[in-house]
C-alpha positions as CSV (number, residue, x, y, z in Angstrom):
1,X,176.6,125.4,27.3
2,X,175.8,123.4,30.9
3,X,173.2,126.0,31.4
4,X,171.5,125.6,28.2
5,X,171.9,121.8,28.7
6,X,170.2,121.5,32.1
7,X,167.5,124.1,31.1
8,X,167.3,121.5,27.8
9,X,166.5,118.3,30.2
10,X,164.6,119.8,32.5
11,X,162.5,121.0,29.4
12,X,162.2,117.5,28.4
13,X,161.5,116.2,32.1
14,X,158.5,118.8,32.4
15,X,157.1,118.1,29.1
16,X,157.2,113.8,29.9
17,X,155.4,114.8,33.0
18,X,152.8,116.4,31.1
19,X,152.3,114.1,28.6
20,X,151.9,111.5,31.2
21,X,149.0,113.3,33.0
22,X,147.5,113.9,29.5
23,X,147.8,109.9,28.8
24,X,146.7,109.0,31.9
25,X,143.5,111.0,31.7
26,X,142.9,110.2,28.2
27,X,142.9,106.5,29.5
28,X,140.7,107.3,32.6
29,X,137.7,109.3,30.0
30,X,138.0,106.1,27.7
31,X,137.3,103.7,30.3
32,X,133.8,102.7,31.0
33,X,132.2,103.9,34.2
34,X,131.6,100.5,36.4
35,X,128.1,100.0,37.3
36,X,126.1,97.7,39.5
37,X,123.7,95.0,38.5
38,X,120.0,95.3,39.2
39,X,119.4,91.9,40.4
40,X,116.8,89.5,39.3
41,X,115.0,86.4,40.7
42,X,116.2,84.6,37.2
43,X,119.6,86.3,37.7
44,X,119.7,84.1,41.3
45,X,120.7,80.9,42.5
46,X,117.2,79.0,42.1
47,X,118.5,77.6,45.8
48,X,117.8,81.0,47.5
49,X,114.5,82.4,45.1
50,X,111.2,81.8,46.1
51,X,109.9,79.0,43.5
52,X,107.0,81.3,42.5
53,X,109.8,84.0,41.4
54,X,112.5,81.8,40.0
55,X,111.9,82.9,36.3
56,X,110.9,86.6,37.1
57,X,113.3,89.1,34.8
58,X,112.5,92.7,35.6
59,X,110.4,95.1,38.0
60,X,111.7,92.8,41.0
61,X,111.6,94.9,44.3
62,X,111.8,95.0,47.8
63,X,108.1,94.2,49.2
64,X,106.1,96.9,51.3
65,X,106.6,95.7,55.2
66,X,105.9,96.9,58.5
67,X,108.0,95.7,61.7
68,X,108.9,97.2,65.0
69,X,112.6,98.6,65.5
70,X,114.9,98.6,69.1
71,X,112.9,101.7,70.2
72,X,109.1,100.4,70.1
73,X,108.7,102.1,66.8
74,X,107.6,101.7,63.7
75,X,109.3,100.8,60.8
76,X,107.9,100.2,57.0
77,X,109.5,100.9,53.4
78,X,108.4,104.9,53.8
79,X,111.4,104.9,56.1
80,X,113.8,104.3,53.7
81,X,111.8,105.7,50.9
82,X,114.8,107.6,48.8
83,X,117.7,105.9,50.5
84,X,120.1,103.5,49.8
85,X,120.5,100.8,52.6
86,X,122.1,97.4,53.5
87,X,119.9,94.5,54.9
88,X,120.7,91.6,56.4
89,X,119.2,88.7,58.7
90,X,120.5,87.7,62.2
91,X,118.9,87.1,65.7
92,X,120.8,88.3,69.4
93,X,121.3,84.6,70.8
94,X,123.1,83.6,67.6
95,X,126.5,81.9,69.0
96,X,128.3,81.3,65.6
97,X,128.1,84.0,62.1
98,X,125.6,86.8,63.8
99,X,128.5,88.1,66.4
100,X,131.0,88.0,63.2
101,X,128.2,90.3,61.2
102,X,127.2,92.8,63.7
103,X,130.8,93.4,63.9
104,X,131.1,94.3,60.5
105,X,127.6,96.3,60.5
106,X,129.2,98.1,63.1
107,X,132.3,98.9,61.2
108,X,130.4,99.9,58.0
109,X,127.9,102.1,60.3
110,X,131.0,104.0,61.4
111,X,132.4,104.6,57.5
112,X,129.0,105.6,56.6
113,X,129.5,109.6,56.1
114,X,125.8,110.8,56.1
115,X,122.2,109.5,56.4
116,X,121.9,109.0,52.8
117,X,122.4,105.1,53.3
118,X,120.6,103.5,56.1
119,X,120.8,99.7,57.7
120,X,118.3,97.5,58.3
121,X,118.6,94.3,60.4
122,X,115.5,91.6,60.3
123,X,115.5,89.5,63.6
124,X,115.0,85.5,62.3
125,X,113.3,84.7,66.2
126,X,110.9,87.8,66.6
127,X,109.3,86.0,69.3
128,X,112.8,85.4,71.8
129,X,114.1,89.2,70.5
130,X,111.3,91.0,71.9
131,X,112.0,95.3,71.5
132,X,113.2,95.3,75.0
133,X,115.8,92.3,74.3
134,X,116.9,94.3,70.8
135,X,117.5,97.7,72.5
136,X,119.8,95.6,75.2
137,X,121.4,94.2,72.2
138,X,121.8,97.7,70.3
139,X,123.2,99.3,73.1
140,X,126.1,96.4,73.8
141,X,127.2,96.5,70.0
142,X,126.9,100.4,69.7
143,X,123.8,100.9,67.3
144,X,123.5,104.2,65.8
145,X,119.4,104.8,66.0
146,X,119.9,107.2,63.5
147,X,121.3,105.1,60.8
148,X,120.3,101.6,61.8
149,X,117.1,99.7,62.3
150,X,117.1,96.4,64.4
151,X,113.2,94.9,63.2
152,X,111.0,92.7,65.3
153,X,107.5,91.4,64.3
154,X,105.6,88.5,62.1
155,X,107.7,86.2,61.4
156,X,106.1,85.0,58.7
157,X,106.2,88.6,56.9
158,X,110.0,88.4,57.9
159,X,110.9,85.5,56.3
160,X,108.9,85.8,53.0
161,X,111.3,89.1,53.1
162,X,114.4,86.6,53.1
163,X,113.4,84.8,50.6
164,X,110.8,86.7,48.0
165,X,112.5,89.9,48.2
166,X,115.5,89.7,49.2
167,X,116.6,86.3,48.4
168,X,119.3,85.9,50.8
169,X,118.5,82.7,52.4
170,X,117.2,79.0,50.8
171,X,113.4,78.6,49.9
172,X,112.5,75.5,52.0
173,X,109.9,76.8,54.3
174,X,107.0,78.4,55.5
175,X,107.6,80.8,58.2
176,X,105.8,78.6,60.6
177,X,107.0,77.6,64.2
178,X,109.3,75.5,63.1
179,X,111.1,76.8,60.2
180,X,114.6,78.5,60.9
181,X,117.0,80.6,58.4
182,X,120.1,81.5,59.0
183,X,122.3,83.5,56.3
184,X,125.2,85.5,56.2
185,X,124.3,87.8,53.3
186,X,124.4,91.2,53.4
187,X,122.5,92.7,50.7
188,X,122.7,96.5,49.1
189,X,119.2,98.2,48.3
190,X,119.0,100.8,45.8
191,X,116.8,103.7,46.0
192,X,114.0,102.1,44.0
193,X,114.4,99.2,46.5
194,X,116.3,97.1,43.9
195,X,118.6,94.3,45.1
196,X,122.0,95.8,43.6
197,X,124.9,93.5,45.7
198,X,125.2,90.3,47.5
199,X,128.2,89.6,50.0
200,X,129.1,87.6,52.8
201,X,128.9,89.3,55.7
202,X,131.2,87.5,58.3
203,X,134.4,88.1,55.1
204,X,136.2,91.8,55.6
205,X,137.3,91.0,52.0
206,X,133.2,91.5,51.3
207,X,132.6,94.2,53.4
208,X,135.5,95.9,51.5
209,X,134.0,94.9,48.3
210,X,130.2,96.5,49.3
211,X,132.0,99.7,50.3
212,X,133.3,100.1,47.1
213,X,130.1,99.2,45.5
214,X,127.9,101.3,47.9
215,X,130.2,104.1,46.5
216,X,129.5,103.4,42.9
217,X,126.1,103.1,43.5
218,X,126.1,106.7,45.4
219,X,127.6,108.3,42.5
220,X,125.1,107.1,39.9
221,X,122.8,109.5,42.0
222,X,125.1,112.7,41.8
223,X,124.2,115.0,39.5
């Protein structure tokens, strides 16, 4: 009778297990799969859109460019035709938020698995962070040349970036000789060079945020 008992319960104990897995599963198929947003200029805080692209509500994308990385080379959209990246804006005499990001581009350069996702770092004083001053600064912070771009060059190309494509940064100015941004956004770039995250780049909390987003955002590519 114990026997038949203990058999009895552990019966019962296998079959709760099993209905709990089926549940649980059940639950997981029903819920919506989380996906990004493909943000817009209108979608924006006016404060960081270009006034010309404040009411613009589709098609917006990255603009073509051509700037020169830590290595004297080259470096325009072809090179991250088909990727996802990460972008952000800094310069390598920047005493406050820079030294904060580039630690944290660092630590998401070493969690990046593959070359599938790319960075991209736009230097706001092209003229004081000449290619020979940005390979000094890759080579203190540990660059990877593989997977991240530090870009040099007009500065008025750079900053139309900031603000008409990637709007990261407020729209006063005009990329003349005068004119200074400064931003800690990081921003995630989709394959078709859409805008798909913004987050602050100097919080952890952020960078743990965009990891989980940049992993979304790779499995809407998985086939």
């Amino acid at each position: 009778m114990h026997s038949f008992f203990g058999k009895y319960k552990l019966f019962l104990g296998v079959l709760f297990c099993i209905s709990a897995i089926i549940i649980y599963l059940f639950y997981n198929a029903l819920q919506p799969k989380r996906t990004l947003p493909i943000y817009q200029p209108s979608m924006v805080n006016p404060e960081l859109v270009d006034e010309s692209l404040q009411y613009v509500k589709k098609y917006h994308t990255i603009a073509d460019f051509s700037l020169t990385n830590q290595n004297g080379e080259t470096i325009t959209q072809a090179d991250y035709k088909d990727k996802i990246y990460i972008a952000d804006f800094f310069f390598t005499t920047c005493p406050t938020i820079c030294p904060i990001m580039t630690k944290n581009m660092v630590e998401i350069q070493k969690r990046l698995k593959d070359d599938d996702v790319l960075l991209l770092s736009h230097s706001v004083t092209p003229k004081i962070d000449s290619v020979t001053q940005l390979k000094k600064y890759a080579l203190e912070k540990g660059v990877d040349d593989r997977l991240w771009n530090l870009v040099t060059g007009d500065k008025k190309q750079i900053y139309d970036l900031a603000r008409k494509s990637y709007m990261a940064v407020k729209t006063n100015g005009d990329g003349g000789p005068y004119d200074m941004i400064h931003t800690e956004n990081f921003m995630l770039v989709d394959k078709k060079r859409q805008v798909r995250g913004f987050y602050d780049g100097t919080k952890m909390e952020d960078i743990e945020q965009l990891m989980e987003d940049l992993n979304i955002l790779k499995k809407s590519y998985a086939k």
